[in-house]
N, C-alpha and C positions, 0 to 999 in steps of 0.2 A: 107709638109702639116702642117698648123699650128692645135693647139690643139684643135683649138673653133671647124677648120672646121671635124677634128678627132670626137669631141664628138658631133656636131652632127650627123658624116653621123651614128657612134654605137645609137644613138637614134633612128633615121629613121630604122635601121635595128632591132633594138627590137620593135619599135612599128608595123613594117611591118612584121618582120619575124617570128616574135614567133607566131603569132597568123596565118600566114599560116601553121605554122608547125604544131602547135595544131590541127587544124582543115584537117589538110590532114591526121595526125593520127587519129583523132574520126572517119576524113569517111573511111581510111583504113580497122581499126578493125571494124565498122558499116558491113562495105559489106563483112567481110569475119567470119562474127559469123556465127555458126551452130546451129540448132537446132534439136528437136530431137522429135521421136512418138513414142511409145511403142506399137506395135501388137499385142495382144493375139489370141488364134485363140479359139472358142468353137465348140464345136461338137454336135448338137442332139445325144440323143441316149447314151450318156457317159453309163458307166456301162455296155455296153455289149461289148464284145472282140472287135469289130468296133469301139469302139468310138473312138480310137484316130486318127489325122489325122499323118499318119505316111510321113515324109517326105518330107514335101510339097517345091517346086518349088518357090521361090520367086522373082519373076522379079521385081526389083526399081531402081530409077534414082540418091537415095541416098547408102550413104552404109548401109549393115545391119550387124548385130551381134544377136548374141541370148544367152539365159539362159539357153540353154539345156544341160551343162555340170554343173549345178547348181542343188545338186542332193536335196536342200532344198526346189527348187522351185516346186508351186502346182501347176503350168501348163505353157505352154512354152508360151516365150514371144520373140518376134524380135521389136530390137529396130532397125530404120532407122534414119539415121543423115544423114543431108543434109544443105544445106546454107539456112539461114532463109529466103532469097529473091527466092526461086525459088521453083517453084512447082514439088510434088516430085512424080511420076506415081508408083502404090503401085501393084502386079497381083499376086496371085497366083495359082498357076499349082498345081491341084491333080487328082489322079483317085480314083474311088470310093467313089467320094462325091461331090455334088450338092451345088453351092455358094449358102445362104439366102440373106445378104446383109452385111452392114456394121454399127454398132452400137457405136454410138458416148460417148465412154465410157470401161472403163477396164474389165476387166475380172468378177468379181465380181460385180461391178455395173449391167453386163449384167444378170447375174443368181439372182443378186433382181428384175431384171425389168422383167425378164421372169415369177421369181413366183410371181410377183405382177402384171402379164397383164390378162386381162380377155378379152372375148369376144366383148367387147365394149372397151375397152382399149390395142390392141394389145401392144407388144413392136413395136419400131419405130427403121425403119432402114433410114438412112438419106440417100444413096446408097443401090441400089441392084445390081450395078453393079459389076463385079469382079473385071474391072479396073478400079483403085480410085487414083483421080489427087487430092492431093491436097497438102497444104501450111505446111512443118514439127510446123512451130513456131502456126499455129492455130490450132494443136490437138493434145494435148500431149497424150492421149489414147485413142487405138481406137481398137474392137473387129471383129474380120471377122467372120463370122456364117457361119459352112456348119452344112449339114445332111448329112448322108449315104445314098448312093444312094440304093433300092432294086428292088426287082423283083420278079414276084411271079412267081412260076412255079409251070404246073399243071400235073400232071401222070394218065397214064391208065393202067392198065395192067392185061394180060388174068390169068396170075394163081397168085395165093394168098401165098407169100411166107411165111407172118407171119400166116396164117391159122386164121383168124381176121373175113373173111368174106367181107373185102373191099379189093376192085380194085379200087382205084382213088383216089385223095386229091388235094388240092393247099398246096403251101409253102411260105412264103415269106422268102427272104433271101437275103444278102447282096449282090451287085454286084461285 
């Protein structure tokens, strides 16, 4: 092979090949980036022995981790990492508490929009659903709101054991 036809075909292969190369690695790490949500979860009612959701069940399509061995942190957080191309199915599982919806926004931000909503301004849940589809790369925080579920219960009864004079009452109390 003489050397003109040597440096061309290394031409031809640097003006053809590097820039396949390049670009088969941009779309490589393109489609294999992750990104990532951060959970918090708020509870109605905080402050009374209910308030927290203990344990909750979390079904997603990304993985999750959490802060709950984070004994700095002031309220538990699950972060979901998933591929930024795919939608990521968020559920969670509890007893003893009623989903509100889903608040487009961290933990904090939700507790100024709570005491900043008034009756003509509620807070806005962009879902009320429990199961929430959606993109990791377009919500990097996001709050699930439940309440405590209750229940009132009402009593009758013929003799009077505090000697009070009443036989009956309702209660409300936690389920």
């Amino acid at each position: 092979m003489s050397n003109k036809l040597a440096k061309v075909l290394l031409i031809c292969a640097l003006v053809v090949c590097i820039p396949l190369f390049v670009a088969g690695t941009v779309l490589a790490v393109y489609f294999s980036m992750n990104a990532s949500t951060n959970v918090a979860i708020y509870v109605n009612n905080v402050g009374s022995q209910y308030g927290d959701l203990k344990n909750p069940v979390i079904k997603s399509s990304g993985r999750v981790t959490n802060n709950l061995d984070d004994e700095d942190a002031k309220y538990d957080v699950y972060t979901i990492t998933n591929s930024h191309l795919k939608t990521t199915n968020i559920e969670f599982q509890t007893d003893g508490y009623n989903f509100v919806g889903w608040f487009n926004g961290d933990y904090d931000a939700y507790v100024k929009a709570l005491a900043d909503a008034t009756a003509e301004t509620p807070v806005e849940y962009f879902s009320t659903e429990n199961m929430l589809s959606v993109k990791t790369a377009d919500y990097q925080n996001l709050t699930a709101v439940f309440e405590v579920k209750t229940f009132t219960v009402s009593y009758n009864y013929d003799s009077d054991p505090d000697n009070d004079g009443s036989g009956e009452g309702t209660t409300t109390v936690p389920e």
